[in-house]
C-alpha positions as CSV (number, residue, x, y, z in Angstrom):
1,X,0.0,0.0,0.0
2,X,1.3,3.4,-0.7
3,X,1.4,6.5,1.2
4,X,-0.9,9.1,2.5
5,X,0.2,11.2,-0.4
6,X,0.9,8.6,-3.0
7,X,-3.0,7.4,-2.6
8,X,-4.3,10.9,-2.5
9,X,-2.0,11.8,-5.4
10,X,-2.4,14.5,-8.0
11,X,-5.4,16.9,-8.8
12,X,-7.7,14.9,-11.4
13,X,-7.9,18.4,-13.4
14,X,-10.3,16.8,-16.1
15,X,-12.8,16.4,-13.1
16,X,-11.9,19.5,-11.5
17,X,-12.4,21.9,-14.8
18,X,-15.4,20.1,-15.1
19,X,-17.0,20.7,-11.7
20,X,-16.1,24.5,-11.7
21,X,-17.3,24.8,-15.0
22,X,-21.0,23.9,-13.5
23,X,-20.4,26.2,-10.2
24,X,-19.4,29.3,-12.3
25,X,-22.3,28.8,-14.6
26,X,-24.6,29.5,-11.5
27,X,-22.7,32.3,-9.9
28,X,-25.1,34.9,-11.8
29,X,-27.4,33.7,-9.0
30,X,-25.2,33.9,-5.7
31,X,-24.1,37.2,-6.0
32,X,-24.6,38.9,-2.8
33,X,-25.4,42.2,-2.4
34,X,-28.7,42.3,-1.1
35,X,-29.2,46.3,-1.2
36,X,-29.2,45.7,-4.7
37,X,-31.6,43.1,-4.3
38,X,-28.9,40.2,-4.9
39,X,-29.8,37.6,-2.4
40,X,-27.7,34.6,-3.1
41,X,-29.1,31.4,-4.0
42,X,-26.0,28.6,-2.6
43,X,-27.9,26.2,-2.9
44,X,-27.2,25.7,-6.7
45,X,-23.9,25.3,-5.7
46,X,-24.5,23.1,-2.9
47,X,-26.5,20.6,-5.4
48,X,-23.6,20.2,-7.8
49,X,-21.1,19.3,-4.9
50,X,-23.7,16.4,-3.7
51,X,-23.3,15.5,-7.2
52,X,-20.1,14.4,-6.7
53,X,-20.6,13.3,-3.4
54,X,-23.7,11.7,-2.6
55,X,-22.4,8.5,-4.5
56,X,-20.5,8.3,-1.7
57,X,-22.0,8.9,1.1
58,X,-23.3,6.9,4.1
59,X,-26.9,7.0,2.6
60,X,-25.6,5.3,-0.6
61,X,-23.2,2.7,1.0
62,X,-19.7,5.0,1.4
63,X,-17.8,7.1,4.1
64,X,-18.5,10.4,3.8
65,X,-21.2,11.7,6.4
66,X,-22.7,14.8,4.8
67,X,-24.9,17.5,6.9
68,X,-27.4,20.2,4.4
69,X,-27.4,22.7,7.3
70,X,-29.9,25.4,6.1
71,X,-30.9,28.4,7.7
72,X,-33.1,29.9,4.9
73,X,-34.7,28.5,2.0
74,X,-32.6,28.0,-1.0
75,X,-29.4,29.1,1.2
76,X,-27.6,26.1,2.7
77,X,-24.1,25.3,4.0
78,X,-22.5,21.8,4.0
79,X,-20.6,19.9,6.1
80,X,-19.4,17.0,4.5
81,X,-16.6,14.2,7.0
82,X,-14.3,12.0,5.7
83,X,-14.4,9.4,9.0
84,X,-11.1,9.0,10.9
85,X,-10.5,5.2,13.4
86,X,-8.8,7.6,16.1
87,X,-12.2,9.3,18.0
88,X,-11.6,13.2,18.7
89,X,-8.3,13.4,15.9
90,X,-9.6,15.5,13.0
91,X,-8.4,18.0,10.3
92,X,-10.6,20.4,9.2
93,X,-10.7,22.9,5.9
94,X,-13.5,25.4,6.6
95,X,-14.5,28.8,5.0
96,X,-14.7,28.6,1.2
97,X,-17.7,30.3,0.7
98,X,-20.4,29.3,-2.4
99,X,-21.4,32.9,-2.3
100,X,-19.5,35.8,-4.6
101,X,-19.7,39.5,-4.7
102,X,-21.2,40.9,-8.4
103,X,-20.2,41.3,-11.3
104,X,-21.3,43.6,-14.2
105,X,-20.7,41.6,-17.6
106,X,-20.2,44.8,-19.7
107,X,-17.5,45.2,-17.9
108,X,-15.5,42.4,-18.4
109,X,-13.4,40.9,-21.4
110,X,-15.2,37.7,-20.9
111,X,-18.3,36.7,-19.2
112,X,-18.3,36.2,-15.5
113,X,-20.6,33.8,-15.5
114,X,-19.6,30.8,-17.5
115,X,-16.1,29.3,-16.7
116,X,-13.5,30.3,-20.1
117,X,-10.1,28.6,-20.1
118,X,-7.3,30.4,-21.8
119,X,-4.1,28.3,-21.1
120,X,-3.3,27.5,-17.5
121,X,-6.0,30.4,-16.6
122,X,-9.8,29.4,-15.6
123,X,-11.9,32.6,-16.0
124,X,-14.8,33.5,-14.1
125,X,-16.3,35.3,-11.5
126,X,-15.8,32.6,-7.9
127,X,-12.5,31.2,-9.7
128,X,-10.5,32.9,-7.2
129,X,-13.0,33.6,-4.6
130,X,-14.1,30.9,-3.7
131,X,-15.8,28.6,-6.1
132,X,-12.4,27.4,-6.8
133,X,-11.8,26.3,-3.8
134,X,-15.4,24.4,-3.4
135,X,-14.8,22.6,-6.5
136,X,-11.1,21.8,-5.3
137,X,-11.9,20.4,-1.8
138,X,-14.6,18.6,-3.2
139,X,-12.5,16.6,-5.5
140,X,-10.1,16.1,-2.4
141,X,-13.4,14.4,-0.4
142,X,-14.4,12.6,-3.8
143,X,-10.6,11.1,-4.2
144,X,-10.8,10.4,0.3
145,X,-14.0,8.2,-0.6
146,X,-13.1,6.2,-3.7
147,X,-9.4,5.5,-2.4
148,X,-10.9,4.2,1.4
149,X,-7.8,5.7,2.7
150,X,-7.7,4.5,6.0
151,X,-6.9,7.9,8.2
152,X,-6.3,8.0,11.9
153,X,-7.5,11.3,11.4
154,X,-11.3,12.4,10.6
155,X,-11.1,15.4,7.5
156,X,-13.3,17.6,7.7
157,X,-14.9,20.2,4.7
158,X,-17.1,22.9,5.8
159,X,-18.5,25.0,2.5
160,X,-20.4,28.2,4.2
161,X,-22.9,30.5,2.5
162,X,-23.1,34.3,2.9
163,X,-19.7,35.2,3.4
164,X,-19.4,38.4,0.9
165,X,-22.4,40.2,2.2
166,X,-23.9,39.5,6.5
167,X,-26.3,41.9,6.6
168,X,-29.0,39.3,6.7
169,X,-27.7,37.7,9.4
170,X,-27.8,33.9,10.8
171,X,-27.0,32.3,7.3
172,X,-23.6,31.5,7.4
173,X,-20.4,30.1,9.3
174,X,-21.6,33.1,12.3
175,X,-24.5,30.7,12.6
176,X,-23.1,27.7,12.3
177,X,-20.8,28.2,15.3
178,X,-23.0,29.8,17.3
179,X,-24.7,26.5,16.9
180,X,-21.7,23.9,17.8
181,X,-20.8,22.3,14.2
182,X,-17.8,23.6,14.6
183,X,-16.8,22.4,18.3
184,X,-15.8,18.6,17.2
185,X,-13.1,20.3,15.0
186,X,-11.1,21.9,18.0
187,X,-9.2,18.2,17.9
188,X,-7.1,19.5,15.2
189,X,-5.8,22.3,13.1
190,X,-8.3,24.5,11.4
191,X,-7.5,25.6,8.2
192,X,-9.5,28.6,6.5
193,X,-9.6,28.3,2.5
194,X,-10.6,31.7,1.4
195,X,-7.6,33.8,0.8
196,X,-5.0,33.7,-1.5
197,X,-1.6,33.9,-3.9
198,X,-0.4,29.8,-2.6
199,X,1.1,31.1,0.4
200,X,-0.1,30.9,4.4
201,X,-1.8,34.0,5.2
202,X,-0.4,34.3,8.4
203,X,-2.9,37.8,9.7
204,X,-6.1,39.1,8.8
205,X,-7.9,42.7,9.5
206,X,-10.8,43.5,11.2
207,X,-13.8,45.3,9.9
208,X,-16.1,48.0,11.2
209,X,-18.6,49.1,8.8
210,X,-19.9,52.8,9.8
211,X,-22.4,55.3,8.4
212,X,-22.4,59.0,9.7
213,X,-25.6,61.1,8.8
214,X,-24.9,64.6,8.9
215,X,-28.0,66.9,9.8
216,X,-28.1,70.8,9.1
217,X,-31.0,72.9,7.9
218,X,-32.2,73.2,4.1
219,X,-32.3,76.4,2.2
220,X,-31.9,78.6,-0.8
221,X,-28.5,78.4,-1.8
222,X,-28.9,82.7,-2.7
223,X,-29.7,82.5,0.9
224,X,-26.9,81.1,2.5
225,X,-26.6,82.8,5.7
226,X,-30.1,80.9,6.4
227,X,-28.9,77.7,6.0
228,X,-26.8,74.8,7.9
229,X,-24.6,72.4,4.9
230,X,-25.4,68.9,5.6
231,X,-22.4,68.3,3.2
232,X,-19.9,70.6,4.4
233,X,-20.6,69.6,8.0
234,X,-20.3,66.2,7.1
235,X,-16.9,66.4,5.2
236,X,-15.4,68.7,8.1
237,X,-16.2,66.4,11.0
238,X,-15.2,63.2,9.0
239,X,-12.1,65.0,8.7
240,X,-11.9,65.1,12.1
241,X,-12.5,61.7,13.0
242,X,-10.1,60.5,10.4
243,X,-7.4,62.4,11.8
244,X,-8.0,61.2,15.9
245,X,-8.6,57.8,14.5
246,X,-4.8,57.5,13.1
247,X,-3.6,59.2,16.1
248,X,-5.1,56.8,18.6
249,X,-4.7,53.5,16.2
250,X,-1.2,54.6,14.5
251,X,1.1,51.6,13.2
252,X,1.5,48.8,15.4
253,X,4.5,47.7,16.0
254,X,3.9,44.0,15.6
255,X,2.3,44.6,11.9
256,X,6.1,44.4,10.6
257,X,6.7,41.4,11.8
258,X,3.5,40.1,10.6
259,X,4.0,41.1,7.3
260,X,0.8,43.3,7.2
261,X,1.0,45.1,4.0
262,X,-1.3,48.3,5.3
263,X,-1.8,49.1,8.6
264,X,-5.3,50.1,10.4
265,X,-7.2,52.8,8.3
266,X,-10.8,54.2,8.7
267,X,-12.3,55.6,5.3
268,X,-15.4,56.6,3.6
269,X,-16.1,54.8,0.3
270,X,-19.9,56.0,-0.1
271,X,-21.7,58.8,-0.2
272,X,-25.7,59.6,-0.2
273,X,-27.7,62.5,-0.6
274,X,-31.4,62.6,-0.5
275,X,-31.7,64.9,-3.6
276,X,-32.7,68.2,-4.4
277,X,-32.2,71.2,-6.8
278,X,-28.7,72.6,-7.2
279,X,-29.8,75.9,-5.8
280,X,-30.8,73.8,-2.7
281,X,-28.2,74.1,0.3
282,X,-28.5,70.5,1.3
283,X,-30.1,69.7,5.0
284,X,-29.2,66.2,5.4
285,X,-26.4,63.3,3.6
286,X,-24.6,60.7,4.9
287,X,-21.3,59.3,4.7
288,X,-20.2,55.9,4.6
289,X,-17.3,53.6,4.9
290,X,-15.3,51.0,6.8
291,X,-12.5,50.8,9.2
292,X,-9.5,48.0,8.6
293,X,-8.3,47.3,11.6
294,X,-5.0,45.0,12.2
295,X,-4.9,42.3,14.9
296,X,-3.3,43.9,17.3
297,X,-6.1,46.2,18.4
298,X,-9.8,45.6,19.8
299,X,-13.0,46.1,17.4
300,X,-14.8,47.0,20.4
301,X,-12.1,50.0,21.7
302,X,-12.3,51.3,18.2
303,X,-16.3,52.0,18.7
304,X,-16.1,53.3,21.4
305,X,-13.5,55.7,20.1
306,X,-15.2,56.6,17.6
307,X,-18.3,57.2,19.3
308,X,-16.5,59.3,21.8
309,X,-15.6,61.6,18.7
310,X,-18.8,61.8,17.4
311,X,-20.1,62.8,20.8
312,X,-17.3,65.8,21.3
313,X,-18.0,67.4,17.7
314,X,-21.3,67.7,18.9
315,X,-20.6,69.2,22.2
316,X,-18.4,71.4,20.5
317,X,-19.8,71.8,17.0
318,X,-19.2,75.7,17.0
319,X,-15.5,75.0,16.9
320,X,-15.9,72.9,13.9
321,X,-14.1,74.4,10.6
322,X,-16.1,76.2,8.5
323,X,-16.2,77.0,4.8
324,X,-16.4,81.0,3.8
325,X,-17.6,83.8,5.3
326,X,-21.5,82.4,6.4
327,X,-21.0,78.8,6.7
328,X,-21.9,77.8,10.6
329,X,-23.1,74.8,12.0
330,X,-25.3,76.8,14.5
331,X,-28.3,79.2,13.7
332,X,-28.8,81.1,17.4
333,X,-32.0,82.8,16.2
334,X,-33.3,79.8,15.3
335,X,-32.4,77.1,18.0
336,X,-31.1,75.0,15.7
337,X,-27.9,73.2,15.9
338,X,-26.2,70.8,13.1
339,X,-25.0,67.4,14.4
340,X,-24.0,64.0,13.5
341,X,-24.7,60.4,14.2
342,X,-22.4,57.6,13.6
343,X,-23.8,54.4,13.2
344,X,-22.1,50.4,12.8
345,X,-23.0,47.8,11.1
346,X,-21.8,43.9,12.6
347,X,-18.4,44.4,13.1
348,X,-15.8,41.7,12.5
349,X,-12.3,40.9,14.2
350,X,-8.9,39.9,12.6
351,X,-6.7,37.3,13.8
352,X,-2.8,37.1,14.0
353,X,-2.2,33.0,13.3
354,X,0.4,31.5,16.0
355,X,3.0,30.8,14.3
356,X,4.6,28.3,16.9
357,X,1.1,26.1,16.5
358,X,1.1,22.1,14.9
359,X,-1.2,23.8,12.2
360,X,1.5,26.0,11.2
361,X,4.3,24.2,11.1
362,X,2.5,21.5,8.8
363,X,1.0,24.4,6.6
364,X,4.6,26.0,6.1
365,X,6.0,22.4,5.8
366,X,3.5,21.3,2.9
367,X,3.8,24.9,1.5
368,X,7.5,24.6,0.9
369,X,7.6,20.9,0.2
370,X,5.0,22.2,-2.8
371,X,5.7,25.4,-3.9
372,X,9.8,26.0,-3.0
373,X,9.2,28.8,-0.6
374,X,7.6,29.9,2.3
375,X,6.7,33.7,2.3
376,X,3.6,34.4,4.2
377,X,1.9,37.2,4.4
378,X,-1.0,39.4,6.4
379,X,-3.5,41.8,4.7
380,X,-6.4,43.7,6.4
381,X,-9.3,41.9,4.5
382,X,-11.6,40.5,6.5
383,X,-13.0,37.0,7.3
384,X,-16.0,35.6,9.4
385,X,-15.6,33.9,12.6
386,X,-11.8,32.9,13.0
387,X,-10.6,35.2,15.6
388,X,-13.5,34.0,17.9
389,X,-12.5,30.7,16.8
390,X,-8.9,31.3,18.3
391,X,-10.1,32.7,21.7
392,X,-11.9,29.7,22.1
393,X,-9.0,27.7,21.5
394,X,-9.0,26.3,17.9
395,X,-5.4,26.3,15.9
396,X,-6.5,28.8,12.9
397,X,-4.5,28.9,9.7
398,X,-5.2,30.6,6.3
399,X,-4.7,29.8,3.2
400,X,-6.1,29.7,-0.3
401,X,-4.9,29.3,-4.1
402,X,-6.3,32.0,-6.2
403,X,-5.0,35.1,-7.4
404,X,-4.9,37.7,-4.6
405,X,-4.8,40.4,-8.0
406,X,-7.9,39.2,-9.2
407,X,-9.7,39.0,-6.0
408,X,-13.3,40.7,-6.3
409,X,-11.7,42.7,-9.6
410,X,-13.1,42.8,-13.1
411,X,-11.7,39.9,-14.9
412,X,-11.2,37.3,-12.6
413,X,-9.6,34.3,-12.9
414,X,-7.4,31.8,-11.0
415,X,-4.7,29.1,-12.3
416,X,-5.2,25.8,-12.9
417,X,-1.1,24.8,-11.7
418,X,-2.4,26.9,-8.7
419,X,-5.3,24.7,-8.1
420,X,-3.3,21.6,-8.0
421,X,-0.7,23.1,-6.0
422,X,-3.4,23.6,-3.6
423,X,-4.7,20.2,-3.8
424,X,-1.2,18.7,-3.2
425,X,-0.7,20.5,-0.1
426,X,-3.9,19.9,1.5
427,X,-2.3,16.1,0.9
428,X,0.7,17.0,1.9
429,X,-1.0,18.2,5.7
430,X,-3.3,15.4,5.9
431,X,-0.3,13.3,5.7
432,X,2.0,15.0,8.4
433,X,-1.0,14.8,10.7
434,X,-0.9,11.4,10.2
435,X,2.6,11.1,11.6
436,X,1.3,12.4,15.0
């Protein structure tokens, strides 16, 4: 009998191209952005993985035990286990997500929505994030199940729905560990499959979604001395905010060594005004946007920061910069007073992998028995769940085998090499863990 790796072997790429090609041709319908009435639909994903699978499973006669774990209709997540002979021993791949963000076809070279092949590239939106990565870890459980590989340890896949977009909460992997499924994976590294460029992603960001509404008073823009600019109150106090923010969250020094390649930033990437005629001195807009935060700070100190400079502007709004001769923020006569609100959406927190941890050193070990190298990396993207994972005790890594360039861009596309890469160092772990 051969080795772990041996009987694992190489990426069937036939199988592989053929699988994605099904998953891209539904992403049209799991885009998620649901405030542009996008609500993704993961279960057409979810049906072409049990495809593959349910010839296998116990139901039909194989190994795999396979959990639909739904939360709302047409909007599942799936758990699928590869059964170990050593009770409590387990590896686990979690995190890539059957969900994608949009994509505009006139916009592209090449549709997003059927999978295109140009040489070692696979085109489409999901090929990097995260499609790929379903269709690759379910060729990994499909080769587990046909080879019988006996396994002291129990592998573990869990695919997760509405990771690009939680404002409708209680669909996805937040759910699903609030709900245990996650709890019999503590026995053994945890590897998150949802970032990028073949390398361990050794740090992620937190995220703190904000939106501050600016209220003044609306009136004739000949008029001006009568009026209170929503939009110029708003860009001075954001201004303000920014500038407190980087003083109390400046570079941390543990970011270097990390490898992050931006430190924490707070920014305002939308902006909304209720409409009106040009000679209308605007009495209301708001401003949104996120914060990034690295690792090495709290999510929860942040908000409060942040509300605590909210809450000063407005207790000091006459010393707020101004704009010209009759721009004010206060009109005495009139008892009237400009202010602002900041609001959040859910926040999420970052994690900093240990780096001294079993799942490490077998992620850096497979990596560089794969690849050549080992550089890892940190970037303040986001992802769901892992840092409360950590406090609670799990071994986190990160990892994933797309193109970090073509991650939520126009034109997306990951590498087929890159895929199989990826598929032999998931081997590659299973079989160190094996040693243990």
């Amino acid at each position: 009998m051969g080795s772990v790796k041996e009987i694992i072997g190489e990426l069937n790429k036939e199988s592989f191209v053929s699988l994605l090609s099904k998953l891209i041709g539904e992403a049209e319908f799991v885009q998620n952005n649901p405030k542009e009435n996008l609500i993704p639909q993961e279960d057409k994903i979810v049906n072409h993985v049990l495809d593959v699978l349910n010839p296998y499973s116990t139901a039909n006669g194989g190994p795999l035990l396979i959990n639909h774990v739904s939360y709302a209709p047409g909007r599942g997540n799936l758990i699928v286990e590869y059964p170990g002979t050593v009770s409590g021993k387990v590896v686990s791949f979690v995190g890539s997500h059957m969900d994608v963000v949009p994509a505009n076809p006139d916009t592209w070279k090449f549709s997003p929505f059927s999978l295109s092949v140009d040489g070692d590239q696979l085109r489409g939106r999901g090929t990097t994030d995260c499609l790929g990565h379903v269709a690759l870890l379910t060729e990994l459980l499909k080769k587990l199940a046909q080879t019988k590989l006996k396994l002291k340890s129990s592998v573990v896949i869990v695919f997760i729905a509405s990771e690009e977009d939680n404002s409708i909460p209680g669909i996805g992997a937040e759910q699903l560990a609030k709900e245990g499924y996650f709890d019999n994976l503590k026995g053994g590294p945890l590897f998150w499959i949802d970032t990028a460029d073949s390398q361990p992603c050794i740090g992620t960001g937190g995220s703190i979604p904000w939106k501050l509404v600016a209220t003044g008073k609306l009136f004739h823009s000949g008029l001006a001395h009568q009026a209170i600019n929503a939009m110029e109150l708003a860009m001075e106090a954001l201004k303000v905010i920014q500038l407190r923010f980087y003083e109390d969250f400046p570079p941390h020094t543990m970011e270097q060594a990390y490898g992050f390649a931006s430190p924490s930033t707070m920014k305002p990437t939308q902006w909304i005004y209720p409409g009106g005629g040009l000679n209308q001195i605007p009495g209301e807009c708001t401003i949104s946007g996120d914060v990034r935060l690295t690792p090495f700070y709290a999510v929860k100190d942040v908000m409060k920061k942040l509300q605590g400079y909210v809450d000063y502007i407005n207790a000091n709004i006459e010393k707020l910069d101004t704009r010209g001769p009759v721009s004010k923020y206060v009109l005495p006569n009139e008892g009237i007073r400009g202010r602002i609100d900041i609001t959040f959406g859910e926040p999420m927190s970052g994690v900093a992998c240990d780096l001294n941890s079993r799942g490490y050193k077998v992620l850096h070990n497979a990596t560089k028995e794969v690849i050549g190298h080992v550089k890892p990396y940190s970037l303040t993207g986001s992802l769901p769940v892992i840092r409360e994972l950590q406090e609670d005790g799990f071994d986190v890594q990160t990892a994933g085998y797309g193109l970090l360039d073509t991650y939520h861009a126009q034109n997306e596309y990951c590498l087929l090499s890159d895929m199989g890469n990826g598929y032999k160092i998931f081997a590659s772990i299973i079989s160190q863990l094996e040693e243990d």
